[in-house]
C-alpha positions, 0 to 999 in steps of 0.5 A, spaced: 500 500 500 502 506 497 505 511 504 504 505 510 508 500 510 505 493 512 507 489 519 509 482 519 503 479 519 506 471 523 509 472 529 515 468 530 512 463 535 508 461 530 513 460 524 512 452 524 505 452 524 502 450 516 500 455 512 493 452 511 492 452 518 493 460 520 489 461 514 484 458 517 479 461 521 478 455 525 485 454 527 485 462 529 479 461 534 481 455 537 488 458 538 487 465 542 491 467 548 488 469 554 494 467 559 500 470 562 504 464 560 500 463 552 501 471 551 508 470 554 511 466 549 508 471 544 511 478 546 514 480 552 509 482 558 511 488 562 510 487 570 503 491 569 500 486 563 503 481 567 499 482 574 492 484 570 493 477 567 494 473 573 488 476 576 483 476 569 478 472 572 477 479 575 477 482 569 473 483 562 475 477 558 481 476 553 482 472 548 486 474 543 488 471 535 494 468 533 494 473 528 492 480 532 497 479 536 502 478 530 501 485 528 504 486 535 511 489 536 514 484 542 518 489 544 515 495 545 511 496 551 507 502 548 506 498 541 498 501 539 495 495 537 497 490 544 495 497 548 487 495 545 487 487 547 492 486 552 489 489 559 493 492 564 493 494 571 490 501 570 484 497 568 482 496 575 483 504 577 475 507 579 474 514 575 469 521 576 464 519 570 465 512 571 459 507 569 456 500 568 452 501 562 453 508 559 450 509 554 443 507 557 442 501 552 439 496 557 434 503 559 432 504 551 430 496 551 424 494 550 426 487 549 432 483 551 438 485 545 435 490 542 436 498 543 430 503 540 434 510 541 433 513 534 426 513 530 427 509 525 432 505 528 434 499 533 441 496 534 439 488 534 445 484 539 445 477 536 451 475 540 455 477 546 462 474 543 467 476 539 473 474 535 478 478 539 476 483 545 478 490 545 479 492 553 475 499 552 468 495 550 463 500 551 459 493 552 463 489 557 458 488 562 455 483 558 460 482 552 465 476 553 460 472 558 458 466 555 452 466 560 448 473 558 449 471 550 442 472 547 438 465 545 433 464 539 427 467 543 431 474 544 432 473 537 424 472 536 423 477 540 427 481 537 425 481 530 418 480 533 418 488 535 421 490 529 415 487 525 410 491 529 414 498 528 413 500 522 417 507 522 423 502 524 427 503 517 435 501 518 436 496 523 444 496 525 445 488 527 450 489 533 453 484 539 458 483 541 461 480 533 455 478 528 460 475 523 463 470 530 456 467 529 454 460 524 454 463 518 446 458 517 444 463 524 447 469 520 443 468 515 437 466 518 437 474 522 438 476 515 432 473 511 428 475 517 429 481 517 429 483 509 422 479 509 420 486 514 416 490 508 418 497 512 425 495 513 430 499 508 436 498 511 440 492 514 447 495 518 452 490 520 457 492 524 464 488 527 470 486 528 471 481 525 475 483 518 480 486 523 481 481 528 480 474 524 479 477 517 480 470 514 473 468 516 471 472 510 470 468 506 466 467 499 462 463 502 460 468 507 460 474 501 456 471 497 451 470 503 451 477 505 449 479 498 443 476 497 440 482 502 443 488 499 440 494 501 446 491 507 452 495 509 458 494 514 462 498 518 468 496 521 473 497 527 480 499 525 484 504 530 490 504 527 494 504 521 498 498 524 492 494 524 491 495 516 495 489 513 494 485 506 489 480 509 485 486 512 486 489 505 484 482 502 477 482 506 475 489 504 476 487 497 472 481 498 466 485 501 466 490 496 466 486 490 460 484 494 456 490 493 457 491 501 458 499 502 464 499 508 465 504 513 470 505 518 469 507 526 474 509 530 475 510 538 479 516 540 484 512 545 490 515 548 497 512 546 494 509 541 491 515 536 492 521 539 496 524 534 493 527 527 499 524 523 497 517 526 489 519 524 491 522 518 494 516 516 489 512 518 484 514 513 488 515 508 490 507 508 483 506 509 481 510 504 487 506 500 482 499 501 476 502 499 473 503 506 470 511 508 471 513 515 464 514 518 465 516 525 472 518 530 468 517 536 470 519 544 472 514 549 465 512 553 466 513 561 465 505 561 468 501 567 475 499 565 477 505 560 479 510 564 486 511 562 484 510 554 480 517 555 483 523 551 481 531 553 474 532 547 479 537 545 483 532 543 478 529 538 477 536 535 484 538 534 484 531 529 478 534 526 482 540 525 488 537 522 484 533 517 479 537 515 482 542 509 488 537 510 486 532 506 481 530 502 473 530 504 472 523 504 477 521 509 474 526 515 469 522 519 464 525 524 467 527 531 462 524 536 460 523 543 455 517 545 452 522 550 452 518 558 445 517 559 441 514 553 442 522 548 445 519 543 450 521 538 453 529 538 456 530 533 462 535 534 467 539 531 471 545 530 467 552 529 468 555 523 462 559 523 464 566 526 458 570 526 452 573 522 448 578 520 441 579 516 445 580 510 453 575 511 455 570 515 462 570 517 466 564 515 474 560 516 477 556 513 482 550 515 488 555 513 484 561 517 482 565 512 476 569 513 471 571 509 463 574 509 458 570 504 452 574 503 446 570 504 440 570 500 434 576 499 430 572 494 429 567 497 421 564 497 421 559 503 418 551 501 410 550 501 410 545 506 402 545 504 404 542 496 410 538 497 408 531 496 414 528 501 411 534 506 405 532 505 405 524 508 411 525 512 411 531 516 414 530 523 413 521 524 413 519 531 419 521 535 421 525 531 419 532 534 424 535 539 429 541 536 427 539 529 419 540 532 420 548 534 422 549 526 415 547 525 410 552 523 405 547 526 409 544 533 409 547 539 414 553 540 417 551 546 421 543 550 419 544 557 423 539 562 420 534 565 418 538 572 418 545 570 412 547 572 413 544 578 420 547 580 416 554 578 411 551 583 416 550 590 420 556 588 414 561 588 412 558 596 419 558 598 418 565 596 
């Protein structure tokens, strides 16, 4: 690949281990490490891996591809790719924020597995594991574990939810890693799902094209594109993480019609830089994947020492946007604590406005006034055909609502008035 130089991708532990077999999935899942002696022979462990292993039963689960942890430089402590997958002992270490389930998943569950956050939208969690486990899981507290992993009844329930809300357009299929699952019980979701009338959209996010990319197979492709509209959003943190095999398995998804996304996480000492983010999502864009969203380190249990300043995420917008091409930009994002959803964030370049000018930077600095328009006619609301059968669908008021001429002009907080009330009687 043009500008990124590729890692070897076998560590010397495995140089005796046939070529078939490595590039078997199977093998690779069947040979995870998750030991201080197995990773010990793999890369050497400095004294705080060393004691979050020895006490890992305490910990959110480890389990690591022969091939993942190729991509590791043994020797280098603040290797980015060991940093996501090898626990240390500041995982144990409490933080002010610090949640359970931050983003409020379980609150917004109408029935086990699957999220309702957004209108027309759900998140399905078909399964609660993974090839490989990354340690700032916004999920940990129930991914990894064998026992809270979803059963055909949650799946029916699931899928019998979705069925019976007609707004729902886009459903995002999530765990834990869908691509881990039987290519037949895949499927099966799949089918399902694309026989729901008012369901547009099928999303699949995972890891696995990451972690275990020889699980993408022709098989699976071919599977996967009976169901187009279908598209995926990957995982890769790093430029590190982007090797020939990952490159392979784009390759084999794109030429079956699947759209590829990318998701990072802004983690500290593994992408905080711009250069390493700029690298990134040239590389990414080098396979045929888009950068969809650079996100801000949840406050999950575990992850405190992974979390950057939210300046931080702004300054890698700023150093991209301008900098290199449009397509490499994604949305700086945080999932809001509580259920809010994500907030897009990024640097202001709106300075100010008047009646007549708007006042806007570029990435350089420069400044300039665009004149706004005095011509302009509004929309008639009242002969638009899409206006006509879809003005506001349901849950679709708030901030949007107040710029319709037909909504309430006003969102009052749960309580207001009853705040107003003890006030005036303090009084």
């Amino acid at each position: 690949m043009v500008g990124l130089t590729l890692r070897s991708k076998r560590a010397p532990h495995y140089r005796d281990v046939p070529l078939e077999a490595w590039n078997d999935w199977r093998w690779q899942l069947s040979n995870r490490l998750n030991s201080v002696y197995d990773i010990g022979q793999v890369i050497h462990l400095t004294e705080s891996e060393r004691k979050a292993l020895q006490r890992a039963s305490d910990l959110f689960r480890v389990d690591i591809t022969p091939y993942f942890i190729s991509l590791i430089d043994p020797e280098d402590p603040d290797d980015p790719i060991r940093k996501q997958v090898i626990p240390t002992y500041a995982e144990g270490s409490a933080f002010r924020g610090m949640m359970e389930d931050s983003l409020a998943e379980d609150r917004d569950s109408p029935v086990p597995g699957l999220t309702h956050r957004y209108p027309d939208r759900v998140l399905m969690m078909v399964t609660t594991q993974c090839a490989t486990y990354c340690r700032y899981c916004t999920r940990s507290r129930i991914v990894g574990d064998p026992a809270k992993t979803f059963s055909r009844t949650d799946i029916d329930a699931q899928i019998k939810y979705i069925q019976e809300n007609d707004q729902i357009r886009d459903v995002i299929v999530s765990g834990g890693d869908p691509l881990i699952l039987p290519l037949q019980v895949l499927e099966n979701i799949l089918a399902r799902l694309r026989a729901i009338e008012h369901v547009e959209i099928i999303r699949i996010g995972t890891r696995v094209p990451v972690f275990l990319p020889m699980k993408v197979t022709t098989e699976l492709t071919d599977m996967l594109q009976k169901y187009h509209p279908l598209y995926m959003n990957i995982h890769v943190n790093h430029p590190y993480e982007i090797t020939e095999e990952l490159a392979e398995a784009a390759d084999r998804l794109t030429r079956a019609g699947i759209p590829l996304g990318n998701q990072t996480v802004l983690l500290a000492g593994v992408n905080d830089c711009v250069h390493i983010q700029r690298a990134l999502v040239h590389g990414l864009l080098g396979i045929r994947v888009r950068p969809y969203y650079l996100f801000q380190c949840d406050l999950v249990e575990g992850a405190g020492h992974f979390r950057t300043p939210v300046s931080k995420g702004i300054e890698m917008i700023e150093g991209l946007r301008g900098h290199t091409s449009g397509l490499g930009v994604p949305t700086f994002a945080i999932d809001a604590p509580g259920g809010g959803g994500k907030v897009p964030l990024m640097p202001n370049y709106l300075l100010s406005m008047s009646e007549h000018n708007v006042v806007i930077r570029n990435y350089e600095g420069y400044t300039t006034a665009y004149e706004q328009s005095t011509s302009y006619v509004a929309h008639d609301h009242t002969t638009c055909v899409f206006c006509q059968h879809k003005r506001l669908e349901p849950g679709q008021d708030g901030l949007l609502g107040l710029l319709d001429d037909d909504h309430e002009k006003s969102i009052r907080p749960d309580g207001l008035d009853h705040f107003y009330t003890s006030r005036k009687r303090a009084n």
